[in-house]
C-alpha positions as CSV (number, residue, x, y, z in Angstrom):
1,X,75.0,9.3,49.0
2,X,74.2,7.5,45.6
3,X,76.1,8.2,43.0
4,X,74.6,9.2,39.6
5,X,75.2,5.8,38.5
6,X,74.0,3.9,41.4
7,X,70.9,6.1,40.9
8,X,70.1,5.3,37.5
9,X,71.3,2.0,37.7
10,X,68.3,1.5,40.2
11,X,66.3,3.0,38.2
12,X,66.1,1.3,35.4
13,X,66.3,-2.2,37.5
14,X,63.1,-1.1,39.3
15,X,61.1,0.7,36.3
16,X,59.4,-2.5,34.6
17,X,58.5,-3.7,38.1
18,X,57.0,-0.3,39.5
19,X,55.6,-0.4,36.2
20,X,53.6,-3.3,36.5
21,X,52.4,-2.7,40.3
22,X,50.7,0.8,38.7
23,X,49.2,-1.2,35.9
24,X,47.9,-3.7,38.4
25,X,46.4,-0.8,41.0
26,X,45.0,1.5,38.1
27,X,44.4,-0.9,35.5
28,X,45.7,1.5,33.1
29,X,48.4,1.9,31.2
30,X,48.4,5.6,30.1
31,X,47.8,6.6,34.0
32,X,50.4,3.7,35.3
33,X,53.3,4.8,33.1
34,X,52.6,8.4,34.6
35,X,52.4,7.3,37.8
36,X,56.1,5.4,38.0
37,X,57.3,8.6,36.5
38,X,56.9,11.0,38.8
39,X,57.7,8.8,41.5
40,X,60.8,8.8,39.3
41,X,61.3,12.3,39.5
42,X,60.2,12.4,43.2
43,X,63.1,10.0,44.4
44,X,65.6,11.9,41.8
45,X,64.8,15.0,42.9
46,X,63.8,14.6,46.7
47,X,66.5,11.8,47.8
48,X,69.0,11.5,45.6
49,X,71.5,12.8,48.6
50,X,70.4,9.1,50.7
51,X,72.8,6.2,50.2
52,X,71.8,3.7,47.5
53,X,70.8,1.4,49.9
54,X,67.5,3.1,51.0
55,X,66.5,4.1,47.7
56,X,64.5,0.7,47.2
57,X,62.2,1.9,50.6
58,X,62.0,5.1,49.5
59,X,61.0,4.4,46.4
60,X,58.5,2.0,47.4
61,X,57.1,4.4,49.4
62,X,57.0,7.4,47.0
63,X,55.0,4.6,44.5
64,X,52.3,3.4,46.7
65,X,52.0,7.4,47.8
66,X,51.5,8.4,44.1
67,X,49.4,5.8,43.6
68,X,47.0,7.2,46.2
69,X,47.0,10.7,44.9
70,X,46.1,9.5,41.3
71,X,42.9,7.7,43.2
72,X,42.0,10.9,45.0
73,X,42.9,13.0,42.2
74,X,40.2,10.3,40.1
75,X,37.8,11.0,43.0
76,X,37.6,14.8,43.1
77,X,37.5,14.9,39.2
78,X,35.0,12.5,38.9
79,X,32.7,14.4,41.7
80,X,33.3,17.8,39.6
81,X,32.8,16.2,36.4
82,X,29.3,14.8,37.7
83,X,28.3,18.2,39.3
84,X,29.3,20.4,36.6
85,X,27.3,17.9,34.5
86,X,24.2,18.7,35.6
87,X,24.2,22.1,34.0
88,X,24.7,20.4,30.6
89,X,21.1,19.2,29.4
90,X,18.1,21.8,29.9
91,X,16.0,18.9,28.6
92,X,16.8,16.5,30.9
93,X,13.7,16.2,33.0
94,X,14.7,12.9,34.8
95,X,16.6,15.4,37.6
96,X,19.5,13.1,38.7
97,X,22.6,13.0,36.7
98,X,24.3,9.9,38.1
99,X,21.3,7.8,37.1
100,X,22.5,8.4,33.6
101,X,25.9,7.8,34.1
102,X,27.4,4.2,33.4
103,X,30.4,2.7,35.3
104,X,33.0,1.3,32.9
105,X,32.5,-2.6,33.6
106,X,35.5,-4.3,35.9
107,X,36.1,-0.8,37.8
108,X,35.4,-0.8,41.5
109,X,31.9,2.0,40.8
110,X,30.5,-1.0,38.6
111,X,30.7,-3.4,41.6
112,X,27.7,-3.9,43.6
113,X,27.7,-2.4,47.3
114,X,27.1,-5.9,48.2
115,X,30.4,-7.1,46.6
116,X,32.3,-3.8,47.7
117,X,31.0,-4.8,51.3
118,X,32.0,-8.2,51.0
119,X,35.5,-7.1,49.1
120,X,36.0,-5.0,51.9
121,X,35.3,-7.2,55.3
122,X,37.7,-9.6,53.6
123,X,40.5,-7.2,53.2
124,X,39.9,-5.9,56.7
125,X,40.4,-9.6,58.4
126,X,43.7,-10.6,55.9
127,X,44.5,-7.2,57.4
128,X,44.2,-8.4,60.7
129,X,45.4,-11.9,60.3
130,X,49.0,-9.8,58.9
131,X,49.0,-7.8,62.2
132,X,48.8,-11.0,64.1
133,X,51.7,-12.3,62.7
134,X,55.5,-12.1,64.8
135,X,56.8,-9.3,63.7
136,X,59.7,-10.7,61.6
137,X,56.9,-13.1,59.8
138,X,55.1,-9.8,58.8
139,X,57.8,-8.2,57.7
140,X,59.5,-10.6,55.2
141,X,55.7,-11.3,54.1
142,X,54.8,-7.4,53.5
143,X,58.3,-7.1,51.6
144,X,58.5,-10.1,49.3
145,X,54.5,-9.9,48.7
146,X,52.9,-6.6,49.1
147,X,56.7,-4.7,48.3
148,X,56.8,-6.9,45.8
149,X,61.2,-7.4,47.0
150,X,62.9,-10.4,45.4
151,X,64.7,-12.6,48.3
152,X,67.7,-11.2,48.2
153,X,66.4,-7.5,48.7
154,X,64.5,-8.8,51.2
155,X,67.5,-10.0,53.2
156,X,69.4,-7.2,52.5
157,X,66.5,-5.0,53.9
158,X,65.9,-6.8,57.2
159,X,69.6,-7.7,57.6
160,X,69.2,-11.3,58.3
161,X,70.3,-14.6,55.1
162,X,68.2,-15.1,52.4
163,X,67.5,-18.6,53.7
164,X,65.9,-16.7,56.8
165,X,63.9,-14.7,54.3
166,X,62.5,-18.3,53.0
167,X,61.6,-19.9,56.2
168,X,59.7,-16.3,57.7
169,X,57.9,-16.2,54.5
170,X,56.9,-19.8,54.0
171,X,55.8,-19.7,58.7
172,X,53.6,-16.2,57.3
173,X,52.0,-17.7,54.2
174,X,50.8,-21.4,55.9
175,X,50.0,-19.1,59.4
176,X,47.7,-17.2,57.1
177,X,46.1,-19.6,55.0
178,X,45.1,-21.5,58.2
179,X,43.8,-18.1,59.6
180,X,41.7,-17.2,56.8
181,X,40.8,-20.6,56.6
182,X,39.5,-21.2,60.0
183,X,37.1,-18.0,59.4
184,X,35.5,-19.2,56.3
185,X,37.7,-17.4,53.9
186,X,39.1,-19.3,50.9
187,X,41.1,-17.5,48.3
């Protein structure tokens, strides 16, 4: 079990780089700080009885979980918000709200479906190039890169040296940049 200590400790170590993940999935701020804190309050609340060595995981988890609600949260409001405003104008003749609504520029609804397509297919084959991978490969990849682990968390995670942490990463970075090269995908 983690100590009170151990718990805040972690905490605060983890906050500015939680913090920054949410910015970087939600692109902003406001909903990113609000975000990391109930996954805050999640892991205090929900696991503070597991030892401090899973907390890192867990926590990880309880992020990229959060992170989805707020999306699907956005999704139902935003399909409310556009039925509901259809009752607002009488005068509007035109008939179809959404042809009067504008997508803030850089979100993913003012992309074209061409792009989102394209988007899309590409993150479906880097998804599959990853699955391809041996399985130690992946996993020091998905930690250090997509967890976002330093190399020593990394190690300590899959229980092997750091220096085995560097030479897995390093075999799943060049195995997928000849992957995605060889079908045409240059990032």
């Amino acid at each position: 079990m983690a100590t009170r200590e151990e718990l805040s400790g972690f905490l605060a170590g983890v906050e500015r780089r939680a913090f920054k993940q949410a910015v970087f999935a939600v692109r902003d701020s406001d909903h990113a700080l609000d975000i990391v804190q109930d996954a805050m309050i999640k892991l205090t609340e929900n696991y503070s009885d597991r030892p401090a060595a899973e907390l890192p995981l867990l926590f990880t988890r309880i992020l990229q979980n959060a992170i989805h609600d707020f999306f699907r949260r956005q999704k139902v409001r935003s399909t409310w918000v556009t039925l509901f405003s259809a009752f607002g104008n009488p005068d509007d003749e035109d008939g179809d709200p959404l042809e009067h609504i504008e997508a803030v520029a850089g979100s993913l609804e003012a992309e074209s479906a061409a792009d989102q397509v394209s988007r899309e297919q590409v993150v479906h084959i880097i998804e599959e190039e990853i699955a391809r991978l041996p399985a130690r490969q992946r996993e020091a990849f998905l930690l250090r890169y997509w967890e976002d682990f330093d190399v020593a968390e990394t190690a300590a995670a899959m229980g092997c040296s750091e220096g085995s942490v560097k030479t897995h990463c390093s075999r799943a970075t060049h195995a997928l940049a000849r992957a995605l090269r060889a079908r045409g995908i240059t990032l």
